[in-house]
The first five atom37 places (N, CA, C, CB, O) and aatype in JSON, in Angstrom:
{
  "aatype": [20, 20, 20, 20, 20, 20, 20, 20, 20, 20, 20, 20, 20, 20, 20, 20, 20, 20, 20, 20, 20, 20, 20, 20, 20, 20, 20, 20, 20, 20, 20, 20, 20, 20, 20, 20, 20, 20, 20, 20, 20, 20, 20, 20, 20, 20, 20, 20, 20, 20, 20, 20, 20, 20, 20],
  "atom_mask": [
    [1, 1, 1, 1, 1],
    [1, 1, 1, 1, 1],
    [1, 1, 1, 1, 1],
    [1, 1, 1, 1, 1],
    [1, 1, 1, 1, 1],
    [1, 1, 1, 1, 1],
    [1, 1, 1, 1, 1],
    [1, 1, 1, 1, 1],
    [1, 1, 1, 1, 1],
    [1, 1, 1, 1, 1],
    [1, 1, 1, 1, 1],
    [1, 1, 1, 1, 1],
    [1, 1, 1, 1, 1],
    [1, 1, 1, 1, 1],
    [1, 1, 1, 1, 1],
    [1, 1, 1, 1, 1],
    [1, 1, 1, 1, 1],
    [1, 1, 1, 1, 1],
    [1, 1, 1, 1, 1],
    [1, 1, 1, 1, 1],
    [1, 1, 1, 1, 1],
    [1, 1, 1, 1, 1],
    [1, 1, 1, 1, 1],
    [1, 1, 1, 1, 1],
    [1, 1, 1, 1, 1],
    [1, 1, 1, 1, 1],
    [1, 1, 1, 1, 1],
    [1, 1, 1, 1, 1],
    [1, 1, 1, 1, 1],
    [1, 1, 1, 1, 1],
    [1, 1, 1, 1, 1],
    [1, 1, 1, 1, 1],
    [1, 1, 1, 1, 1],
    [1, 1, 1, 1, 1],
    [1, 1, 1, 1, 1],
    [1, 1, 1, 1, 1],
    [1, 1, 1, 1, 1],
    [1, 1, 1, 1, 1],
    [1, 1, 1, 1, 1],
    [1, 1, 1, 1, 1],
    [1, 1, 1, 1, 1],
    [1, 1, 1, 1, 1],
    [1, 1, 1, 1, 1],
    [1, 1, 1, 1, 1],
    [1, 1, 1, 1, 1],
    [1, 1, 1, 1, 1],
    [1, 1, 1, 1, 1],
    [1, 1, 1, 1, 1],
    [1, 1, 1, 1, 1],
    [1, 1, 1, 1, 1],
    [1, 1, 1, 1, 1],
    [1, 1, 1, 1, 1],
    [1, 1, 1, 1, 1],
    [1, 1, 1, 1, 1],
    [1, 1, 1, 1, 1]
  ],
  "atom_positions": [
    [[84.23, 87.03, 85.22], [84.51, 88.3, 84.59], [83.68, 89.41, 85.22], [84.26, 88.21, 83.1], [84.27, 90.49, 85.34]],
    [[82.43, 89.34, 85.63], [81.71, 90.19, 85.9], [82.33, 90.74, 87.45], [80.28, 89.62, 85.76], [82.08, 91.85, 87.9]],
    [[82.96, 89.98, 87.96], [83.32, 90.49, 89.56], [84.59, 91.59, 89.18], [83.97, 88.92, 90.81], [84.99, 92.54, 89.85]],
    [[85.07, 91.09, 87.84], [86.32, 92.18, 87.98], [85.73, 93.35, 87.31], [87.88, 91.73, 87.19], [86.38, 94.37, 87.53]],
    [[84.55, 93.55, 86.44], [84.03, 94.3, 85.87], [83.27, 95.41, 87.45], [83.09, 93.39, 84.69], [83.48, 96.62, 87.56]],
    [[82.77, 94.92, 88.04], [82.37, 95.23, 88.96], [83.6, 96.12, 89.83], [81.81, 94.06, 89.45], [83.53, 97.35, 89.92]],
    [[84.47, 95.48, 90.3], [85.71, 95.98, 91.3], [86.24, 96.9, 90.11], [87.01, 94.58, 92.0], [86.68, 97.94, 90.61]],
    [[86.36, 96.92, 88.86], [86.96, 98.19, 88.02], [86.18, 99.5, 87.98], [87.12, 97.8, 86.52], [86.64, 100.58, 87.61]],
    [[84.64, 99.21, 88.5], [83.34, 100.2, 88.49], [83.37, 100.92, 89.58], [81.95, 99.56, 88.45], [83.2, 102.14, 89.59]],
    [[83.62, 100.14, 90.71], [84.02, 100.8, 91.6], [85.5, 101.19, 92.4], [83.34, 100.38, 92.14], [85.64, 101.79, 93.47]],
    [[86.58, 100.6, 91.45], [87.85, 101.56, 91.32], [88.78, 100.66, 92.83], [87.29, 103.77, 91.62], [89.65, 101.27, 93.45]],
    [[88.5, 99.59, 93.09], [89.11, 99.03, 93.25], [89.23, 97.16, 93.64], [89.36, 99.84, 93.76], [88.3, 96.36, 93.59]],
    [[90.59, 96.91, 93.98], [90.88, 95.22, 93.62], [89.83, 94.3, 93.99], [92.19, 94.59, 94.4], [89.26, 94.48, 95.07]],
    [[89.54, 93.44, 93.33], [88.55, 92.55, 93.3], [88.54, 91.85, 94.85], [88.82, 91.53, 92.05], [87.49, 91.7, 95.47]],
    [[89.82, 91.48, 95.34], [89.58, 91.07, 96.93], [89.14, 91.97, 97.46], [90.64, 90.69, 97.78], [88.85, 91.55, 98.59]],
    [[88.87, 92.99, 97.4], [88.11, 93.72, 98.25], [86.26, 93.16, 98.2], [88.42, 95.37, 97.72], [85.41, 93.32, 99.07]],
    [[86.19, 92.8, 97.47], [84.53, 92.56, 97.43], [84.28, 91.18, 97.88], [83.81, 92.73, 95.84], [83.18, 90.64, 97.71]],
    [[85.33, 90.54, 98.49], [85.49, 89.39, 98.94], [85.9, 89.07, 100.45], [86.3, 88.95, 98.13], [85.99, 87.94, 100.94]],
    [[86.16, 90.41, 101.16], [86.62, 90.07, 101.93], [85.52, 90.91, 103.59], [88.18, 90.36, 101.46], [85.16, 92.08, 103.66]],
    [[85.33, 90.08, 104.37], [84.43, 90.25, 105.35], [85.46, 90.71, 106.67], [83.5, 88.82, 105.54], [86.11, 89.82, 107.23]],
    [[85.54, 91.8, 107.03], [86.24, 91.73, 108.33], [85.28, 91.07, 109.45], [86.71, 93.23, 108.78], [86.04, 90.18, 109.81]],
    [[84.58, 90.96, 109.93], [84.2, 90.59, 110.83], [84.07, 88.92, 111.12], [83.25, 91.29, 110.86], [83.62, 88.4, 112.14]],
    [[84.66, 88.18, 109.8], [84.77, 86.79, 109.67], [85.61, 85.89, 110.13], [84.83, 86.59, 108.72], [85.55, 84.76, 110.61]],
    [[86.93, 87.17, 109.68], [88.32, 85.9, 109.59], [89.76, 87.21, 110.04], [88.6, 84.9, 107.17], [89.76, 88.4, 109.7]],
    [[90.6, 86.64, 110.68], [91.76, 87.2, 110.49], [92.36, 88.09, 109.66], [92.26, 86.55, 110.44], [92.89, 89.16, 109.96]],
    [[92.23, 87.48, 108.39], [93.31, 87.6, 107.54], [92.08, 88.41, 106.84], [94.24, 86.19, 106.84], [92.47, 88.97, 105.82]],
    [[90.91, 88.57, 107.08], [90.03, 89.38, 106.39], [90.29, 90.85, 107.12], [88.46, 88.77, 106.48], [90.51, 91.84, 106.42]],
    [[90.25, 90.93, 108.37], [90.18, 92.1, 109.24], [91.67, 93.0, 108.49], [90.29, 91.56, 111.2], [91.68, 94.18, 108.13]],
    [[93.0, 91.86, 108.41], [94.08, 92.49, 108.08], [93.87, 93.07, 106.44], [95.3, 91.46, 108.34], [94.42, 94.15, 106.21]],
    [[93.26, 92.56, 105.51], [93.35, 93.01, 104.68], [92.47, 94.04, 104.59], [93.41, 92.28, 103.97], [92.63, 94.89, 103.72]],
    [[91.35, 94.1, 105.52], [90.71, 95.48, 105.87], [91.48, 96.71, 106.31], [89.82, 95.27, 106.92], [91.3, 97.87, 105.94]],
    [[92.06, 96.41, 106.86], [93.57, 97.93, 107.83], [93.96, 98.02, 106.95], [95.03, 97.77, 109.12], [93.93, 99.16, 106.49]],
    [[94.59, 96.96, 106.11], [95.35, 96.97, 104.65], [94.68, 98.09, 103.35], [95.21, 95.22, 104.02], [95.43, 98.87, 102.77]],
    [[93.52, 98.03, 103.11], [92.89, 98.85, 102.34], [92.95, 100.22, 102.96], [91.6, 98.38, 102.1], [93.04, 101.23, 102.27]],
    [[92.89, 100.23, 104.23], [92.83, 101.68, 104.52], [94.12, 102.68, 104.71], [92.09, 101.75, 105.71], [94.03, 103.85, 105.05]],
    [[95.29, 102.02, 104.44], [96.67, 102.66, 104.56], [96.93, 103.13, 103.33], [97.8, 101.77, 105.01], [96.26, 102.74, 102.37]],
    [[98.1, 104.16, 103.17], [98.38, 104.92, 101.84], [99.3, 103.83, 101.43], [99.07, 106.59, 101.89], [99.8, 102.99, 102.18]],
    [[99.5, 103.97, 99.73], [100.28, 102.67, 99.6], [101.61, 102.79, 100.05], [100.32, 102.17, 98.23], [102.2, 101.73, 99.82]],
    [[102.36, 103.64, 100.59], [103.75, 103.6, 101.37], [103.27, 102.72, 102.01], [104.41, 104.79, 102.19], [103.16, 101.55, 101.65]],
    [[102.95, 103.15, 102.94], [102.53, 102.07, 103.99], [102.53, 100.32, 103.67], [101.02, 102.49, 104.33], [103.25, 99.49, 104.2]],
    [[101.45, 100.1, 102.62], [100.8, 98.99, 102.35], [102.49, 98.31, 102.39], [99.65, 98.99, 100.82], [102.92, 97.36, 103.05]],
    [[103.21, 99.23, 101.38], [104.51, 98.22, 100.75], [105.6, 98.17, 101.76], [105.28, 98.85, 99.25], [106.38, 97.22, 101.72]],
    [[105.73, 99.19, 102.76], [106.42, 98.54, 103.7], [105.86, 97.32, 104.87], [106.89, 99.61, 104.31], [106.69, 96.76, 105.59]],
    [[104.28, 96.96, 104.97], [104.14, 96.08, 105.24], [104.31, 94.94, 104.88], [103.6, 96.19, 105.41], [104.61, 93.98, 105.58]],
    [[104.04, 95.01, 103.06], [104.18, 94.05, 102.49], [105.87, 93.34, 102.59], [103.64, 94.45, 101.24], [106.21, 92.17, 102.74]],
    [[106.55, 94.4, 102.46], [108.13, 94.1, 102.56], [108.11, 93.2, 104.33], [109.31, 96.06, 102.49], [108.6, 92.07, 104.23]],
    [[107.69, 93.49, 105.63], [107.91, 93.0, 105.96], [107.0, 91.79, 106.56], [108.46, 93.62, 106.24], [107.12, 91.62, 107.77]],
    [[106.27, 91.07, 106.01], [105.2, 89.94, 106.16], [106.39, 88.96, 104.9], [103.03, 90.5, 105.53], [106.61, 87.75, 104.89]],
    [[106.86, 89.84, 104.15], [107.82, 88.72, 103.2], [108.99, 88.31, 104.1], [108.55, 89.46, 101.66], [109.47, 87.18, 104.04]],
    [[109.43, 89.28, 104.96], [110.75, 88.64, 105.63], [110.25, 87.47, 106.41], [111.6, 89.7, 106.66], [110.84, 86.39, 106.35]],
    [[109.07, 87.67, 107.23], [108.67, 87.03, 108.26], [108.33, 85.29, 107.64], [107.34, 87.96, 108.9], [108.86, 84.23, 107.97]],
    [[107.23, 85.61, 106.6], [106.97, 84.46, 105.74], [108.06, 83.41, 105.4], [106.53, 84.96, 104.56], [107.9, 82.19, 105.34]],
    [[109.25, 84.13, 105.16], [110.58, 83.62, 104.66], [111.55, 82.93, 106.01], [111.41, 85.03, 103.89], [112.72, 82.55, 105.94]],
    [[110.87, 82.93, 106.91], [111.74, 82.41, 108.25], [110.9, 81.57, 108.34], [112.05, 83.27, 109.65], [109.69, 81.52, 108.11]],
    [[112.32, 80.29, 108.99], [111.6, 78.64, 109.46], [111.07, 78.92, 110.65], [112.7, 77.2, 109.72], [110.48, 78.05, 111.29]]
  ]
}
């Protein structure tokens, strides 16, 4: 509880206080990810779902 109490104090999502760009991949992306307006975010998100969704 206290981590989401924390990420609500400072006004945003709890993966953010979790995530290291300089660690991992998918950390760096969700770093670019935080820094886009949310248009953005959701047309990425729209297309990482198409991609995800192919064999």
């Amino acid at each position: 509880m206290t981590i989401f109490r924390v990420a609500q104090g400072l006004d945003l999502p709890p993966l953010y206080l979790f995530t290291f760009a300089d660690e991992d991949e998918r950390a760096r992306v969700a770093e670019l990810l935080r820094k886009l307006p949310p248009r953005e975010v959701t047309k990425v998100r729209r297309e990482l779902a198409k991609r995800a969704t192919r064999p």
